[in-house]
C-alpha positions in Angstrom: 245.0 11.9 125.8 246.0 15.1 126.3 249.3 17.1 126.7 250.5 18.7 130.1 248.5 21.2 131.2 250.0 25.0 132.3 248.9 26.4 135.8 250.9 29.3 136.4 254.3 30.5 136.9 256.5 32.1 139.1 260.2 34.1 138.8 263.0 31.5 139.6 263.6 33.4 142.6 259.6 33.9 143.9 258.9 32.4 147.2 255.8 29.8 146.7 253.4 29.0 149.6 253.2 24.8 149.3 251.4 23.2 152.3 251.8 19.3 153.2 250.8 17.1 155.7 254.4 15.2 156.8 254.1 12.4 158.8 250.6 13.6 159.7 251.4 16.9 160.7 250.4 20.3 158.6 253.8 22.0 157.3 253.8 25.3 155.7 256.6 26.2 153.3 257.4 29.4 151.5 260.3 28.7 148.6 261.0 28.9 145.2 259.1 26.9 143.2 262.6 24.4 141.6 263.1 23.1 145.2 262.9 19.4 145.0 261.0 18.0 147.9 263.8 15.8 148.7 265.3 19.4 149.8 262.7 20.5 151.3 262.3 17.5 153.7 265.7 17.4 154.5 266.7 21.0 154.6 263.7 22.9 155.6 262.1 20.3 157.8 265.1 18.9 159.2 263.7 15.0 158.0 266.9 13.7 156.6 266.1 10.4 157.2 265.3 10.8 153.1 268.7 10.2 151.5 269.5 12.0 148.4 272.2 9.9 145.7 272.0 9.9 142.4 269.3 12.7 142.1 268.2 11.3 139.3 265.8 9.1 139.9 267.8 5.6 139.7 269.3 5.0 142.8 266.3 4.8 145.0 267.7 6.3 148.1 264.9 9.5 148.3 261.6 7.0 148.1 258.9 8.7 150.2 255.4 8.4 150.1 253.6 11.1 148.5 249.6 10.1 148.8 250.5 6.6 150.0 252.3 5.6 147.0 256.0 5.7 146.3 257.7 8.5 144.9 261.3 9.7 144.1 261.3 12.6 146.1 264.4 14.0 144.0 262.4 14.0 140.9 259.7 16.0 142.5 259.4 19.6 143.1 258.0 20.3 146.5 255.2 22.5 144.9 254.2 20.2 142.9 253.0 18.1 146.6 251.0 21.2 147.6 248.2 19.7 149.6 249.6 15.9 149.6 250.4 13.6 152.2 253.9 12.7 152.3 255.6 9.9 154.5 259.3 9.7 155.2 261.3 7.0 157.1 260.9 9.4 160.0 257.3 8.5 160.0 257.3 4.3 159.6 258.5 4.3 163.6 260.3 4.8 166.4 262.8 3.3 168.4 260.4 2.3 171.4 258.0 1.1 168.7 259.2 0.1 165.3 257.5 -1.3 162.5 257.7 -4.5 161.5 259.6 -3.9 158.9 261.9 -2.0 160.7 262.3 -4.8 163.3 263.1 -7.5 160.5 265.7 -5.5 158.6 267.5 -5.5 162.1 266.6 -9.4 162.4 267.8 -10.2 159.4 270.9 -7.8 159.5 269.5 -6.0 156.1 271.3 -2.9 157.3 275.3 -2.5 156.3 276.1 1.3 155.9 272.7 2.2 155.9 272.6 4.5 153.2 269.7 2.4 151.2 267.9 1.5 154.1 265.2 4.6 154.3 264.4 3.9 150.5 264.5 -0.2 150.7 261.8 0.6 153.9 259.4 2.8 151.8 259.9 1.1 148.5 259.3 -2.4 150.9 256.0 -1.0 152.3 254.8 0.4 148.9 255.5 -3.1 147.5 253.7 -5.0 150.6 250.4 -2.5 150.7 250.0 -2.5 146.7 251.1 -6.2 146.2 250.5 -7.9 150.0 250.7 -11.4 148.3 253.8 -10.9 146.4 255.5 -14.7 145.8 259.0 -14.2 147.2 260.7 -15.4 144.1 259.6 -12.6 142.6 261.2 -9.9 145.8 264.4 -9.5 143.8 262.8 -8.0 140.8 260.3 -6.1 142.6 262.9 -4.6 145.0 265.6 -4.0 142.1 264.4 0.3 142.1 266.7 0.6 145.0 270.4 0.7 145.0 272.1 -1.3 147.9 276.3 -0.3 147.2 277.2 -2.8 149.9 275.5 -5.7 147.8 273.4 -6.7 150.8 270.0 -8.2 148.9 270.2 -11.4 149.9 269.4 -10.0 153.2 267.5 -7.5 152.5 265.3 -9.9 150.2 264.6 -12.2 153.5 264.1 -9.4 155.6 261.2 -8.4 153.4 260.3 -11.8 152.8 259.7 -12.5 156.5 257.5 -9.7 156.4 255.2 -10.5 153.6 255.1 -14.0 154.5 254.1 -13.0 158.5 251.6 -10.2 157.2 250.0 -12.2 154.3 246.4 -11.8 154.5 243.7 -14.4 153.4 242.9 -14.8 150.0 239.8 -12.6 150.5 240.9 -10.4 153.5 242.4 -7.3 153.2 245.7 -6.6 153.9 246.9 -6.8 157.4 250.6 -5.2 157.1 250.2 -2.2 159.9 250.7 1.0 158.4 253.1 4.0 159.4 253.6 4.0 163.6 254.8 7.4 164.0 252.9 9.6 162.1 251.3 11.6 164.8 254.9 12.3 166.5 257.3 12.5 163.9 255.3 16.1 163.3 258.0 19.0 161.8 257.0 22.0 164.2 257.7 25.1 161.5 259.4 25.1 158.2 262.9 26.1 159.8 264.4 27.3 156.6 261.7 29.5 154.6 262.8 31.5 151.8 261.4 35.2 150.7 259.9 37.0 148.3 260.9 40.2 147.4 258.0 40.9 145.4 255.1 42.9 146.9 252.7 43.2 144.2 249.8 40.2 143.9 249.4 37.4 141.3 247.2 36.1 139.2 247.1 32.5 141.6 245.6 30.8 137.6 243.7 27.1 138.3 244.2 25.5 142.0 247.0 23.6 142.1 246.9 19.7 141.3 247.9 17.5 144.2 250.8 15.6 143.5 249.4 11.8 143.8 247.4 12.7 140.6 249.8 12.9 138.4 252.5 9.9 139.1 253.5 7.0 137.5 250.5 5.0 138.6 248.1 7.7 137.8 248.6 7.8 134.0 248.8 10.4 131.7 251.0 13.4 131.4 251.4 15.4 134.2 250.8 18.9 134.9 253.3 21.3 135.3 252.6 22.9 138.8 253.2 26.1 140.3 250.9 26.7 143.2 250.0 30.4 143.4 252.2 32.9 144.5 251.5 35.1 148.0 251.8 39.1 148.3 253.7 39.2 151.5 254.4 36.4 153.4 255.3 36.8 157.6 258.7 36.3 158.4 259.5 33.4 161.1 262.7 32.2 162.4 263.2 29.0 164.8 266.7 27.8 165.5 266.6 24.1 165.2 267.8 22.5 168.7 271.0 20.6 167.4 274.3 21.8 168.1 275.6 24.5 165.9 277.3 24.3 163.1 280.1 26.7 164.4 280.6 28.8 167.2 282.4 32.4 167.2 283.4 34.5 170.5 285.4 37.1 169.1 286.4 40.5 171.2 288.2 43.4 169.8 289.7 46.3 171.0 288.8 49.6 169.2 290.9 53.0 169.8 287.6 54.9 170.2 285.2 55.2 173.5 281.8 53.5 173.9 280.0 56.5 173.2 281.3 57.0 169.8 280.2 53.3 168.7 276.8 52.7 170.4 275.3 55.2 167.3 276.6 52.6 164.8 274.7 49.6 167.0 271.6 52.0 167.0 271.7 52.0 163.0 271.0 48.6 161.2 271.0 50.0 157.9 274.6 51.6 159.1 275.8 48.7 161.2 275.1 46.0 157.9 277.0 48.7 155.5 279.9 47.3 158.0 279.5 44.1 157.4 281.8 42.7 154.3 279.5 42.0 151.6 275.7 42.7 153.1 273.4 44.6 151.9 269.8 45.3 153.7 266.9 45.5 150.8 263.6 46.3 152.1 262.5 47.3 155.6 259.5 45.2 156.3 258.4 46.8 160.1 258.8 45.5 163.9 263.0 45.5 163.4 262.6 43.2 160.5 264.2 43.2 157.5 264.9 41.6 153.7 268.5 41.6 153.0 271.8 39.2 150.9 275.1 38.4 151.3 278.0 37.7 149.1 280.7 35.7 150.3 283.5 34.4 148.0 285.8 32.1 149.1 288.7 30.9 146.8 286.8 29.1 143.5 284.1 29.1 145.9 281.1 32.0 145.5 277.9 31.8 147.6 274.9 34.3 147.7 272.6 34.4 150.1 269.3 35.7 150.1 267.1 35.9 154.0 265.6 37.9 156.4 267.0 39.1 159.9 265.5 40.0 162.8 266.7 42.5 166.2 265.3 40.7 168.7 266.7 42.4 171.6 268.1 45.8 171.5 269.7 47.6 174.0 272.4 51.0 174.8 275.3 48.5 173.9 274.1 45.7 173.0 272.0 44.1 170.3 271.0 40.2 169.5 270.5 39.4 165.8 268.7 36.8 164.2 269.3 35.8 160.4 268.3 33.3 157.8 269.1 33.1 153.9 269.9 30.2 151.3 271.9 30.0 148.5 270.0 28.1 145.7 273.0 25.8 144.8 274.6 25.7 148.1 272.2 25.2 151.2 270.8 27.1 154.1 272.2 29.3 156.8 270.8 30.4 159.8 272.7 32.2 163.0 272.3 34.2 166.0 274.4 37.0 166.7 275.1 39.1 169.8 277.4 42.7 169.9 277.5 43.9 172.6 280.1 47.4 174.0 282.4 47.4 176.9 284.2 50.8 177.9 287.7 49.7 178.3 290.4 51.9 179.7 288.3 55.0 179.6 289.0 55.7 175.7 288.9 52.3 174.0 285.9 50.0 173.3 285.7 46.2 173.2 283.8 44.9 170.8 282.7 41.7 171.9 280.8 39.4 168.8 279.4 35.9 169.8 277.3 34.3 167.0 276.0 30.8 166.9 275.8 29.2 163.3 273.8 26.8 162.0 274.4 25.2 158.8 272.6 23.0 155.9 273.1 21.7 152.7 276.2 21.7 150.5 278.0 25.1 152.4 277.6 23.1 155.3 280.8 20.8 153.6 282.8 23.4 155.0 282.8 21.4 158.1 282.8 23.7 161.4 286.4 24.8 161.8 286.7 26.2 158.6 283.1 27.5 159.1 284.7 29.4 162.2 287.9 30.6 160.5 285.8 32.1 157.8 283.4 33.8 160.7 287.1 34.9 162.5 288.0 36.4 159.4 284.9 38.1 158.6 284.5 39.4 162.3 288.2 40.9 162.0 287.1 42.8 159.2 283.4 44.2 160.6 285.1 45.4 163.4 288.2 47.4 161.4 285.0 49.3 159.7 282.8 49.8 162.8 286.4 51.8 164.1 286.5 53.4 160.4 282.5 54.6 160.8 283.1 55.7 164.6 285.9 57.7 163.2 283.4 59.1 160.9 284.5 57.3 158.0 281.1 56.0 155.9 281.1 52.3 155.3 281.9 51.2 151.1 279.1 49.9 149.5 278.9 46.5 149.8 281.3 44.1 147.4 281.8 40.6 148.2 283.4 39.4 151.0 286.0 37.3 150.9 288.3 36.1 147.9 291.5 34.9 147.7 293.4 36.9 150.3 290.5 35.5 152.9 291.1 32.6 152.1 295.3 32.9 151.9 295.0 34.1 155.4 293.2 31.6 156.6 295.7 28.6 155.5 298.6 30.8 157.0 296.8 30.7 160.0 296.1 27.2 160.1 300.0 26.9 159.3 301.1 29.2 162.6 299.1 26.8 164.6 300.7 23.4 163.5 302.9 22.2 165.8 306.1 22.0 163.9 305.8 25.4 162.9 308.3 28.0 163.9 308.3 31.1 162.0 311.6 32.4 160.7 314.1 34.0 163.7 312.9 31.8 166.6 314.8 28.5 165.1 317.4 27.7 167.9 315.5 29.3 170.9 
């Protein structure tokens, strides 16, 4: 038997082209190569019908199919599915059409909180294709890989029963439990949350990479250590998913200086992100795209983002933005962004900023008011230095934005707005 085997390897912050087919549609993703494919579903294809728990490995709640075989999609690095199948609860059916499966669990009221239920479905199906004439007296056992919290096995033991017992084929047929309904529709359209390379030079790509359903549990062996090859340059997309945002900002200033005077600073990128607290543009990459990070610190919290942004529209005072980045430990961020100049009173400017955010991941915790109070805060503080650089003042080179005093102001905003609160010398009014 031999050891594991070495294909290649890639900086911790490379960007690795890994392609899939999810729920029977292709899926392109560029990331690093430590993204689990737990992450990947949920927060670059927007699938988050795969629950993530314990993320390591025992509660059960991140079963997908990889191949057609059960995997623990937290354990997994999404690289190492380059070229797999992968199913996800998205894919077993849909609410005009649900597997049988599906329709029992409901029957047999197998759902509580539903928290377990994606991974009791796959783990279920697994079990019923690989074992279809499983004795029921042997379901607990066989079921025990998922974690139900709300002790619910007795149903979900008869709700899987029912199943094996309706679908049992003949003692020389093959098995007649239906596979996965929606795999044609449940079809991610483009990898919404990419990440970057900043390299530019080539790789040696080494071996081609091993698909993922050859080296599981029921393969045998050790397996490989995977890390499909790495790509020069890769094209830059951005799609804003169709939910609501996470937060919403329409923010207008007033600055002490005319139109004329900030339009240059609109004109600039490279100029206009020196404004921003804590950005920093890193590479030009052609056609108004560009490579950039940004640094926000708030409190004990410190995030880091790394992304690309894009002018999409571009006018004499006005410009739309859009941006994506990630934090490795934190999530995803995406937004739209929209400056746009109004000549106010002849020698002032209003500044009007209206940005649309869209969140993923642990940042997204923040929950969307104090998502918006941070984007308040940091718009107060982009427009103070777009009046510094009209004045002629160049922007500081970029530090974090943020810290304590952010944060400070906004609690003692959130303070002014209770109710009860009257600040000191109105009492008695």
């Amino acid at each position: 038997m031999t050891g594991p085997r070495e294909v290649a390897r890639t900086d911790p912050g490379d960007a690795v082209i890994t392609r899939l087919t999810v729920n029977g549609a292709p899926a392109e993703l560029a990331l690093p190569a430590r993204v689990t494919l737990a992450d990947a579903l949920r927060d670059r294809l927007g699938l988050t019908g795969t629950h993530v728990g314990c993320e390591h490995g025992v509660c059960g709640m991140c079963t997908v199919l990889v191949d057609g075989t059960a995997v623990r999609s937290c354990l997994m690095f999404a690289c190492q599915a380059d070229g797999a199948d992968i199913t996800t609860v998205e894919g077993l059916g849909t609410p005009a059409r649900l597997h049988p499966l599906q329709e029992s669990f409901g029957r047999h009221h197998a759902l509580q909180c539903g928290f377990c239920t994606p991974g009791f479905l796959l783990s279920a199906y697994d079990l019923l294709k690989h074992d279809p004439r499983v004795r029921p007296q042997d379901l607990p056992a066989e079921l025990s890989g998922v974690i139900c919290r709300c002790t619910g096995y007795r149903n979900i033991v008869a709700a899987v029963a029912a199943v094996a017992d309706g679908y049992r084929p003949a003692a020389d047929g093959p098995p007649r439990l239906p596979p996965p309904l929606n795999r044609a529709q449940a079809s991610p359209s483009a990898p919404r949350f990419p990440s970057f390379s900043s390299r530019t030079e080539s790789a040696d790509p080494g071996p081609p990479p091993v698909s993922a359903g050859t080296a599981g549990p029921r393969a045998g062996g050790h397996p490989a250590r995977i890390t499909p090859r790495i790509t020069p340059r890769i094209t830059p997309r951005i799609t804003l998913p169709p939910a609501d945002p996470t937060a919403v900002v329409d923010l207008t200033r007033l600055l002490p200086v005319p139109p004329e005077a900030v339009a240059p600073i609109l004109a600039d990128v490279r100029r206009l992100a020196r404004c921003l607290p804590g950005a920093e543009l890193t590479a030009e990459l052609g056609d108004d795209w560009y490579e950039g990070r940004a640094r926000v610190t708030l409190g004990p919290v410190r995030l880091s983002f790394t992304g690309v942004a894009h002018v999409a529209e571009r006018g004499q005072r006005r410009i739309r933005v859009l941006a994506q980045g990630g934090d490795p430990a934190s999530g995803q961020a995406q937004a739209e962004i929209t400056l746009a100049l109004a000549e106010d009173g002849g020698r002032a400017t209003a500044l009007t900023a209206s940005a649309r955010l869209y969140l993923t991941g642990r940042i997204a915790g923040f929950g969307r008011s104090l998502s918006g109070d941070v984007a308040a805060q940091l718009f107060g503080e982009f427009a103070a230095a777009i009046e510094r650089a009209a004045a002629g003042q160049e922007p500081a080179a970029a530090r974090p934005a943020g810290g304590l005093r952010l944060l400070a102001r906004i609690l003692a905003r959130r303070v002014r707005a209770l109710p009860w609160f009257r600040p000191r010398g109105e009492a008695g009014r």
